[in-house]
C-alpha positions in Angstrom: 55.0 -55.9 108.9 52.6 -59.2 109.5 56.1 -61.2 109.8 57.6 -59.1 112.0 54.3 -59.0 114.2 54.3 -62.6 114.1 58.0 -62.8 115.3 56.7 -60.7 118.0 53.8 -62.7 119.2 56.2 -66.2 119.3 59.0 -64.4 120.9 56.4 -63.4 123.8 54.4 -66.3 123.6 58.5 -68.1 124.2 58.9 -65.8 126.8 55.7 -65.7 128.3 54.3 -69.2 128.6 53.7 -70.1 131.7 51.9 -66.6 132.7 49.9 -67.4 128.9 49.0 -70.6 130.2 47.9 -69.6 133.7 45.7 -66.5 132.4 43.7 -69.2 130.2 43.0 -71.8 132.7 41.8 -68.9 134.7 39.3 -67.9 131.8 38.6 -71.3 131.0 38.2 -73.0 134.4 34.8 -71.0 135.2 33.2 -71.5 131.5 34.0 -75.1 131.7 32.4 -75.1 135.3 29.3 -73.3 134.7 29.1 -75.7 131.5 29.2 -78.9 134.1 26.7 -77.1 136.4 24.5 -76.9 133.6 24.6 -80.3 132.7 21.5 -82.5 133.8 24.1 -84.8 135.6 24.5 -85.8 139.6 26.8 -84.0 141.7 29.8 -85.7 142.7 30.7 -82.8 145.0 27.6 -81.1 146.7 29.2 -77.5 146.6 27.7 -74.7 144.6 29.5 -73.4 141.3 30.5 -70.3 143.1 31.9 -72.3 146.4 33.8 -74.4 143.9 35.1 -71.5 141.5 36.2 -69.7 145.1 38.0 -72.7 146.1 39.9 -73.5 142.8 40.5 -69.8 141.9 42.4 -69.6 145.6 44.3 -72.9 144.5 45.1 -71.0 141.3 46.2 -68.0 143.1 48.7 -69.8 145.2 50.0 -72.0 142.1 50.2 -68.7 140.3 52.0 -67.1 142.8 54.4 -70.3 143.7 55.2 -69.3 139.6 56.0 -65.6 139.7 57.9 -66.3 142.4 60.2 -68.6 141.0 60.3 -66.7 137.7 61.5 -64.1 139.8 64.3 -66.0 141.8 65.3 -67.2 138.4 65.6 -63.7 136.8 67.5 -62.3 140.2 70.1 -65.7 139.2 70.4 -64.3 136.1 71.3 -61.1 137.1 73.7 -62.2 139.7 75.5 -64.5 137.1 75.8 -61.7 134.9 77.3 -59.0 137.5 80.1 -62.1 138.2 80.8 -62.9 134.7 84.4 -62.3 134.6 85.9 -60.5 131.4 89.2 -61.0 130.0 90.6 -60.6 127.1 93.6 -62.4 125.0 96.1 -61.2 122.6 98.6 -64.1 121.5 102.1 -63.0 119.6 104.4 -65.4 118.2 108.0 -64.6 119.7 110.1 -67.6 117.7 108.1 -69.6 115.1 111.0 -72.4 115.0 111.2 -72.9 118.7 106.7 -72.5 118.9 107.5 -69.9 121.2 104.4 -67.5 122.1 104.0 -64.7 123.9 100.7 -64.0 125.8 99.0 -61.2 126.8 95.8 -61.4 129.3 94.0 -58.2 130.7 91.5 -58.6 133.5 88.7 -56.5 133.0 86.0 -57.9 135.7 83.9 -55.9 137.5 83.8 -58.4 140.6 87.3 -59.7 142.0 88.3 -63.2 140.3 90.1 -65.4 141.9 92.1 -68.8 141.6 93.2 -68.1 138.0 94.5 -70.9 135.6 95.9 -70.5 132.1 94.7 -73.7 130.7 95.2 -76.5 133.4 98.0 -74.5 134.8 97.6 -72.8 137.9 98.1 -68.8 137.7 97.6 -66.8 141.0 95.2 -67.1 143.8 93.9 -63.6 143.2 93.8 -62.5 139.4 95.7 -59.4 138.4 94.7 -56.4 136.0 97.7 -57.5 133.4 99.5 -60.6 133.1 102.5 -61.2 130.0 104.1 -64.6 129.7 105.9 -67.1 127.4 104.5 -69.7 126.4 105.1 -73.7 124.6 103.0 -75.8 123.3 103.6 -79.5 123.4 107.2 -79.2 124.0 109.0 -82.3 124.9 111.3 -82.1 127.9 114.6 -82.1 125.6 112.8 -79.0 123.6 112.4 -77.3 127.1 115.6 -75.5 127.7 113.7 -72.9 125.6 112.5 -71.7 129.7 108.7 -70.6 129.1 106.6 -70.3 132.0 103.9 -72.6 130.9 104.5 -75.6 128.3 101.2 -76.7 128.1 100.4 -80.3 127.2 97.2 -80.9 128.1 95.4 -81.2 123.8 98.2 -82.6 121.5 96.3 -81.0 118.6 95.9 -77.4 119.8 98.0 -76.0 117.2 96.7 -74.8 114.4 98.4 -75.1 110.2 99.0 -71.5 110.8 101.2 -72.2 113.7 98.9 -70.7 116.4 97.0 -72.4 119.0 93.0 -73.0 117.9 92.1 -71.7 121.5 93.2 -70.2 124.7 91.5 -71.5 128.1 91.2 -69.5 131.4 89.4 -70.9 134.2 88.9 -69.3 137.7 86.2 -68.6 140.4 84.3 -65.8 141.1 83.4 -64.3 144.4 79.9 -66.8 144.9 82.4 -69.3 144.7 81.2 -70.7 141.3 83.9 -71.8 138.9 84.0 -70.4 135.2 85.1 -71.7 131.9 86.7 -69.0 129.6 87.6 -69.8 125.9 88.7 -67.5 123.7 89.1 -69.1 119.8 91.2 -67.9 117.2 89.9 -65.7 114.0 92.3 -64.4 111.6 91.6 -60.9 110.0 94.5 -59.6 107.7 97.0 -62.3 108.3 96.7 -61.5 112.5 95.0 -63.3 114.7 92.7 -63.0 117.3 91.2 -64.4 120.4 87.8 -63.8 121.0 85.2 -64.7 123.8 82.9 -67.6 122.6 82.4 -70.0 125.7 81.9 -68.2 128.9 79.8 -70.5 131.2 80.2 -71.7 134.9 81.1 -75.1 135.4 
């Protein structure tokens, strides 16, 4: 129970640290002045301790304020970036292992419209469907390409893995703010099948 407590209080403390840090200057700050006041020392500034705890505790107010502010436009990003976040997902079948030919399979599952869709550094469509199903080479030379896929792609000579599929499939687009996204999806293998599954999804 204390560990977890203590997991707690640092996760807060991570999460909370600028509002932890403002609440104990505001404690602080009058102790430390009434300290100075008290000190048989000349006065630099010929203010009273209250004038001066008025006129810093408005400083601090602002500052505060400039803070939560922020904090605030920063969490409304957040929250944008996340309602834009496209979500696809990729299933990857291999038609012809002696002619590396692949079959792919993308479903668009976004909740905002995506558009300017690219399957690798190949261009797709200007406005992303729900389904798309093509054929697919990698690293094909042009004498292997009377095999016809839509895409050869070309662009990582090492993208196929010793199982014969590729380590990685790449979508990129842009969302309807305009920002553009990265989308990999790496390969896992689970009962001799593989899978594609989301790990970088991050504007660029």
């Amino acid at each position: 129970m204390g560990m977890k407590r203590k997991a707690n209080i640092k996760r807060w403390f991570r999460t909370n640290k600028k509002i932890f840090w403002i609440l104990t200057l505001l404690i602080v700050f009058p102790l430390i002045v009434g300290v100075l006041y008290a000190l048989p020392v000349p006065r630099i500034i010929a203010l009273d301790s209250g004038d001066l705890l008025a006129y810093y505790g408005t400083a601090f107010g602002i500052i505060g304020s400039f803070f939560v502010y922020r904090d605030e436009v920063k969490k409304k990003e957040k929250e944008r970036t996340k309602e834009l976040k496209p979500v696809f997902t990729v299933e990857v079948s291999l038609i012809d292992k002696s002619l590396g030919l692949f079959k792919i399979d993308i479903g668009n599952y976004s909740d905002q419209p995506v558009s300017f869709l690219s399957f690798y550094d190949e261009f797709v469509e200007t406005m992303a469907q729900k389904k798309y199903s093509f054929q697919v080479t990698y690293n094909k030379t042009i004498e292997e390409e009377n095999i016809k896929p839509r895409f050869n792609i070309t662009m990582d000579p090492d993208i196929i893995d010793s199982d014969g599929y590729p380590k990685y499939v790449q979508l990129l687009c842009d969302d309807k703010d305009g920002n553009a996204w990265n989308c990999c999806y790496y390969k896992v293998k689970d009962c001799d099948r593989a899978y594609y599954y989301p790990r970088d999804i991050e504007i660029i």
